[in-house]
N, C-alpha and C positions, 0 to 999 in steps of 0.2 A: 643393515649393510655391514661386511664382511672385508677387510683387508684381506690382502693376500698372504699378507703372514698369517692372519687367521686362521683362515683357511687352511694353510698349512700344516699349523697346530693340530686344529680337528682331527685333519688324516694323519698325524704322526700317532696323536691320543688314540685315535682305533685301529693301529696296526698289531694290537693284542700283545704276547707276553714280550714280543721285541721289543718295542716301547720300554719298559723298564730296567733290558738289559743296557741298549742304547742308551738312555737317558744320561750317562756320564761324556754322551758325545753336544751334548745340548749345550750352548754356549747359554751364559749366564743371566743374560738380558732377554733370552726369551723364554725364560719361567714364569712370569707373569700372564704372557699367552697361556702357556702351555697348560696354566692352575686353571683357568676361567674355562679353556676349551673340553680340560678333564671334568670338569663341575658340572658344564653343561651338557654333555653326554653319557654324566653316570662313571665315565672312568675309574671307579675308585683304588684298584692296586695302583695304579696309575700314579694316580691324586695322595695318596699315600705316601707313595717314593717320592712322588714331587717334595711334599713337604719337610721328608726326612730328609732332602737334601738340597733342602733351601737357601740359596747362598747370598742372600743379601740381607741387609740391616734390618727391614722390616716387614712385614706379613700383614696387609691392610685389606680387609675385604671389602671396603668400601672404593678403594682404586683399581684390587683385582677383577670385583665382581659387578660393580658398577660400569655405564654408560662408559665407553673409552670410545678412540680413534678408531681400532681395530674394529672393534666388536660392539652394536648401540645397544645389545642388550643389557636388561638391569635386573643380573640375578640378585638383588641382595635380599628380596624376598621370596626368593627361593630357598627355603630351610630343608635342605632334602635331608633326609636320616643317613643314607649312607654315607653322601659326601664330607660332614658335617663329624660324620664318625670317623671317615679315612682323615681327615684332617689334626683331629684329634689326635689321635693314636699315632699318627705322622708325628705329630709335634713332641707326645714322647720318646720316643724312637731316636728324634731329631739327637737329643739332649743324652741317652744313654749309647748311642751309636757312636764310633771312632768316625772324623770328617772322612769322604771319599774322594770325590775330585775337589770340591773346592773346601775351603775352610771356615769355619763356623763364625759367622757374622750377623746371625739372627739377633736383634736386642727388644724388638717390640710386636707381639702380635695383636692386632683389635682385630678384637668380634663386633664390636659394638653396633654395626652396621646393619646388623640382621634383624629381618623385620617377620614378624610370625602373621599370617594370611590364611584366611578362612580355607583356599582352593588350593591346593601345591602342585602346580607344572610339571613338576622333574616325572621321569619316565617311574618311579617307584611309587609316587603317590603315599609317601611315608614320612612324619615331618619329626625334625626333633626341635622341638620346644623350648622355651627360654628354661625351663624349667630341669626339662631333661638335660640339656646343655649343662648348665650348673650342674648337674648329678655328673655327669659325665666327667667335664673337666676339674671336676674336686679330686674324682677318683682318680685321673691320670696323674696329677701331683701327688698321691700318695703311693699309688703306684710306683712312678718313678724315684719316691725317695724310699721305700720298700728294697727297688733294685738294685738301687746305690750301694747297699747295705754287701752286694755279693762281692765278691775277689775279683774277678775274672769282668766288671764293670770298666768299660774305660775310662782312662782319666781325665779326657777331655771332660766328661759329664760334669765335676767336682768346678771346674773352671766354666761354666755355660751360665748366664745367666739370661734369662729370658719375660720382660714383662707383658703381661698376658690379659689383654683390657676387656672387660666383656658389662652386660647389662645381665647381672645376677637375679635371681628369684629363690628364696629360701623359706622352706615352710619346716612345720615339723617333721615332715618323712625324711627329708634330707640334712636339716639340722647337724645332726651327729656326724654324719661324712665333710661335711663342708667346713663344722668347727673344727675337727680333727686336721685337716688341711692347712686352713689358718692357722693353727699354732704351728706348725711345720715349716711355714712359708720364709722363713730367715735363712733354714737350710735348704729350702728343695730351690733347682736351678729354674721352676719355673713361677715365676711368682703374680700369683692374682691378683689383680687390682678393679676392685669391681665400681665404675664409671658408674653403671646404673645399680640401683639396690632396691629392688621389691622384698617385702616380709609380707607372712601371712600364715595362720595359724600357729602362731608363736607365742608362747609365756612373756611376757615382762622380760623375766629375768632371762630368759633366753634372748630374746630382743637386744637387749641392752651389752649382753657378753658377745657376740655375734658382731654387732658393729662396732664394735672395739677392734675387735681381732681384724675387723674387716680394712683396717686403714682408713677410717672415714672425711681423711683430708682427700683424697682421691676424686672423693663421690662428687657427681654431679648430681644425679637427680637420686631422691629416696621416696619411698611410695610404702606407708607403712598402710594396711589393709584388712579389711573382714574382722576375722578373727585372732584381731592383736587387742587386748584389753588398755590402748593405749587413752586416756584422759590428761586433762590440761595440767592436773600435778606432775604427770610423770613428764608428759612433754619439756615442761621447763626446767625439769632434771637432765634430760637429754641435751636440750639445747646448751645450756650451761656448764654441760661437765665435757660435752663428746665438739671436737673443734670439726667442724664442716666446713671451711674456706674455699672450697670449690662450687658449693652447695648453689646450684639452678632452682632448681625444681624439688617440691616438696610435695609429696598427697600425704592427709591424715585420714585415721578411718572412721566411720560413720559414725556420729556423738560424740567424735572425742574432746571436742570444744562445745559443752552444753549448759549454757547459764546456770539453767534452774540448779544444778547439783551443786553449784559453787555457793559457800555459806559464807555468813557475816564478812568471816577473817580474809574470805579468798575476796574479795573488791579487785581489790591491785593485779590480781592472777595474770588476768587476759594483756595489763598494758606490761606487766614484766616481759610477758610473751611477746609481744609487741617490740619488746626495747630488745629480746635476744634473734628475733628473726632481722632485727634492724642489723646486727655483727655481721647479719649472713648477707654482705657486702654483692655476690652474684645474685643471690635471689630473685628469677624474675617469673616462677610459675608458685602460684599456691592454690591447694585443691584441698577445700573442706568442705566439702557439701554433705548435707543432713547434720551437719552441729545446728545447735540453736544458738544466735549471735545475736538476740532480739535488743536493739540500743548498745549496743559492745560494738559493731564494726569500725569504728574510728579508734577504739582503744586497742584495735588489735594493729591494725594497718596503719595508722598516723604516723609510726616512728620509723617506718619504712621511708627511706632516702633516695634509693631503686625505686623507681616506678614500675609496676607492675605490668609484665605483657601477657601473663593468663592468668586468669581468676574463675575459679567457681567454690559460687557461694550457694548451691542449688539448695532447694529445701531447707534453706538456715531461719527460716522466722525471718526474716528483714520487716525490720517497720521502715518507715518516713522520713524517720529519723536517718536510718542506714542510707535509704537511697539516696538522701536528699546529699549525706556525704559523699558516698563514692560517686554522684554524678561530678562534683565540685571538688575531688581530689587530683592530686598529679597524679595517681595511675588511670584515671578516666583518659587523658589523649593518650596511654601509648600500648593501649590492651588493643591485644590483637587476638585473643579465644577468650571468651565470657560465655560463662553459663549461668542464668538467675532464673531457673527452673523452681515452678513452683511458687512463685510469687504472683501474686493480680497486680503486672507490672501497668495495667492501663486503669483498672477500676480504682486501685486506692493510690499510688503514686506517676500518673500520667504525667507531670510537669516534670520531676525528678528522669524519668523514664526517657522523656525526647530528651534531656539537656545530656543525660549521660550519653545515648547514642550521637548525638552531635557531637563532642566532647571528644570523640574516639571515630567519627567516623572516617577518617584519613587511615586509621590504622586496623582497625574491626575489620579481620576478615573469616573468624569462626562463631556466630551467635546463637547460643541453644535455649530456647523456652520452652519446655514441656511442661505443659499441665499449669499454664500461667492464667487461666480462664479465661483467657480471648474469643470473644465472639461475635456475632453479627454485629451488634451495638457500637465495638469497640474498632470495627474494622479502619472507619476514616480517618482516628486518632491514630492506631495501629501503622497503617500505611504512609501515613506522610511522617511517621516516626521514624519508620523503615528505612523511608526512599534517602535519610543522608547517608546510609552504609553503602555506596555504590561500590567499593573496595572490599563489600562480603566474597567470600569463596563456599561457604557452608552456613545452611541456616535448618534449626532443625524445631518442630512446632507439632510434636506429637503430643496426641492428650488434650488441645485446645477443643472446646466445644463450638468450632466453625461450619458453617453451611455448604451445601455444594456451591452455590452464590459469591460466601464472604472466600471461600477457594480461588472461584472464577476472578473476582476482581484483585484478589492476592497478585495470583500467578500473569494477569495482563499489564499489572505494573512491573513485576519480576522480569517478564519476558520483553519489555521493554526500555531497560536497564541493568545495573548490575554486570557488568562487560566480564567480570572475572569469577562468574558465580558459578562451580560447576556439582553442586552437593544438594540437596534439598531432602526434607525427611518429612513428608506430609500425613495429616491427620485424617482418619477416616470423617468423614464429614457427617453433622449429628445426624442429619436424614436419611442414613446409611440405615442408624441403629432403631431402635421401639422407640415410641415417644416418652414413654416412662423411664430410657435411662437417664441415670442419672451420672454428673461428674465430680470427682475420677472415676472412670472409669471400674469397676471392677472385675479381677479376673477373671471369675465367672461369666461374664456377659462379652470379654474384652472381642473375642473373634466371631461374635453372632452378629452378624449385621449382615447387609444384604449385598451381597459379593457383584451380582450383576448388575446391579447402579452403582455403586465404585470404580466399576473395570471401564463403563462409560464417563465415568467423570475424568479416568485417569485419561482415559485417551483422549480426551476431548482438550488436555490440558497439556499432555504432550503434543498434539497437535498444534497447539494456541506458540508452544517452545519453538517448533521447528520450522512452524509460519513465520518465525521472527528471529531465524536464522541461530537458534539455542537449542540447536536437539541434541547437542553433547553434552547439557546438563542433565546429571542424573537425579530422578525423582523415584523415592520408594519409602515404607510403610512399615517398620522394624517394628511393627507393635510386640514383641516376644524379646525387643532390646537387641542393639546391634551385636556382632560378633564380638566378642571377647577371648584373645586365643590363650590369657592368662587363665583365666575360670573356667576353658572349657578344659585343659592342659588339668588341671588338678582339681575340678570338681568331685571327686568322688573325695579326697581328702576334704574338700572344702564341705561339703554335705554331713560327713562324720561329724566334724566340726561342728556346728549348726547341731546338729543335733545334741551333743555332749552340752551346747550351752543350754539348751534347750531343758535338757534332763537336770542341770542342775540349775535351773529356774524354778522346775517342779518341785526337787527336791526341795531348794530353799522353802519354798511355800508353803507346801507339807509340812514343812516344821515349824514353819511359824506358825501353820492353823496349831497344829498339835500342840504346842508352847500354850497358844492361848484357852486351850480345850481346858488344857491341863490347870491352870491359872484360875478360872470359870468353877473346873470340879473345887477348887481347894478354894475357893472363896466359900463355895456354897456350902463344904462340910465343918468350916468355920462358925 
């Protein structure tokens, strides 16, 4: 549904190069329209000029682009490359350009809003990436302090300051533009403040110089990833030297918290860690999954005062011990996404298992177990575990070795509860596959199974949803892994990566055989 101002907007946005000329006849208040209508139809000289002659305080794409009075649509997952680039370049312009009709009043722009999606809408089918964005707007800050440098630059520029909020991603390809910018950022009139902070393919010591520069009282969430050599010594270096007072959300990367490597001296590691994620007073997401935590999970989370509302502990080793705590801790009631992927959450801790889902089931509404060995056996324990989540929204159960049966009787309690469940990720069911496989699954064997008894289970199962008035839950089968539009945005650096570590695994090896050949020969000519 469409105001009629809207409306209006549209057809002014496509009355082609007059639009731009007119534009200084636009009263003030309805640039707002005017941005969302150009967005939406590709406009971008348009969209352009709109921003270079932005006359209010602030530049929100989450109020422009999002759901309004006017207009219910909700571009904010619309990442179209043009628009995204006219806005950009707008917003330099803004700051090197003398004011035209009205006067320079811009003090805050968020990007923060923008959500990266597998499919993109806009008429161009071209998307710019959290990743490309960070490439982007680094350069226009350097850019723009490049231009300052001229004569003939106005002076308004010199006096504009503009904070510039966005959810960053920095790898090594962009590293060098981005830290060049941050050291810039006291002079350039537009200054970045990065809310969200993804790294990935990063040195340490790059890491470390990076979020310095980056203002890390700012950040909310930080997502350090892949190919960051980060481990628990360095972390508690981080934590203790670099102040994060806004600090939400935390992801580490894959081992970086892993018992076995921690020796005599390190004991205390994991609870110092502990006592400095406790300062981090917002903290209410942590994400370390594939550490090994096996008997540690209480020395990590205990000094936590914030109750936790996301956790994933996927693949960390959890013993008995672990479970038997986080069921009986204060962030068991206020988790609202858990992941404990990976664990045989019914074969070896079923008491643990119901008490934590009880615990949390007023507020559990994202639960992931992949590959937690669930199966026929475990189904009745399973299901009456299940049924106190009635406040689920997402449950995702890929990898379990279940029956088309232990499916059928799943999805008839599902479909009979659950009033706010609209996500489901189901497992190919074992009678799908040969009888010889075995589980996990392996890649090799992952997508041989028998296509035409799955397509009947599935329908048989969607049918069972929409009998019971649930056919707008969505049910599907990511066995190749959900979308990721970070890894799919920079997989070819990500794969480099991977491999260089790779190459110099080899090489370490090779030299250690060779060390010891060599060791062997000089023994024996002794």
């Amino acid at each position: 549904m469409k105001s009629l101002r809207f409306l209006a907007a549209e057809g002014f946005s496509q009355s082609g190069t007059s639009a731009v000329e007119n534009l200084s006849c636009v009263s003030f208040d309805l640039f707002p329209l005017l941005f969302k209508a150009c967005y939406l139809h590709e406009q971008v000289d348009l969209l352009h000029a709109v921003v270079q002659a932005w006359p209010l305080p602030e530049l929100n794409l989450q109020r422009l682009l999002g759901r309004t009075a006017d207009c219910q649509l909700d571009l904010t997952s619309c990442t179209c490359r043009l628009c995204l680039q006219a806005i950009l370049t707008g917003l330099k312009d803004y700051v090197l350009c003398p004011p035209s009709t009205y006067a320079k009043t811009l003090r805050v722009v968020d990007l923060t809003a923008l959500k990266d999606t597998e499919y993109q809408v806009c008429p161009c089918r071209s998307t710019l990436g959290r990743w490309a964005r960070t490439q982007l707007l680094t350069q226009m800050c350097y850019e723009t302090m490049v231009a300052m440098q001229a004569s003939d630059v106005s002076q308004s520029a010199f006096e504009t300051s503009v904070d510039v909020r966005l959810n960053g991603f920095i790898t090594g390809r962009n590293y060098e533009l981005v830290a060049q910018s941050l050291l810039l950022l006291r002079h350039c009139p537009l200054k970045l403040r990065f809310i969200g902070f993804r790294a990935d393919s990063l040195s340490l010591k790059q890491l470390f110089y990076v979020i310095r520069l980056a203002e890390p009282e700012s950040m909310v969430k930080l997502e350090v990833v892949h190919n960051v050599p980060l481990e628990a010594p360095h972390l508690e270096v981080l934590l203790s030297r670099v102040k994060f007072s806004k600090l939400q959300s935390l992801t580490l990367p894959a081992a970086a918290l892993d018992v076995r490597r921690l020796g005599s001296d390190d004991d205390d590691l994991l609870a110092t860690i502990g006592t400095l994620l406790e300062q981090l007073t917002s903290l209410t997401e942590l994400c370390m999954g594939f550490s090994n935590l096996t008997r540690h999970l209480r020395r990590l989370l205990s000094p936590l005062n914030t109750p936790l509302q996301s956790l994933d502990v996927a693949n960390c080793s959890l013993s008995r011990v672990d479970m038997v705590y986080l069921a009986n801790s204060l962030h068991s009631e206020s988790l609202v996404r858990l992941d404990i992927s990976g664990h045989d959450v019914i074969g070896s801790f079923s008491t643990a298992f119901h008490k934590l889902l009880n615990r949390s089931s007023t507020t559990l509404a994202s639960l992931t177990l992949e590959e937690c060995d669930i199966e026929d056996e475990h189904m009745d324990l399973f299901t009456v575990a299940l049924a106190q989540c009635q406040a689920l929204q997402e449950l995702k159960l890929l990898g379990n070795p279940m029956s088309s049966a232990a499916l059928r009787q799943l999805f008839s309690m599902l479909s009979a509860g659950f009033p706010k469940l609209k996500y489901i990720e189901m497992p190919v069911p074992r009678d799908c596959y040969s009888e010889d496989v075995t589980y996990p699954i392996a890649d090799s064997v992952l997508l041989q199974y028998n296509k035409e008894l799955f397509q009947e289970l599935r329908d048989e199962i969607m049918g069972m949803l929409a009998g019971a008035g649930r056919g707008n839950v969505e049910v599907c089968t990511p066995l190749m892994g959900a979308y990721d539009p970070d890894i799919n945005e920079t997989s070819n650096e990500l794969g480099v990566s991977m491999l260089k570590s790779f190459n110099n695994v080899i090489c370490n090896f090779i030299d250690t055989i060779t060390e010891v050949d060599n060791r062997r020969s000089q023994t024996q000519k002794e």
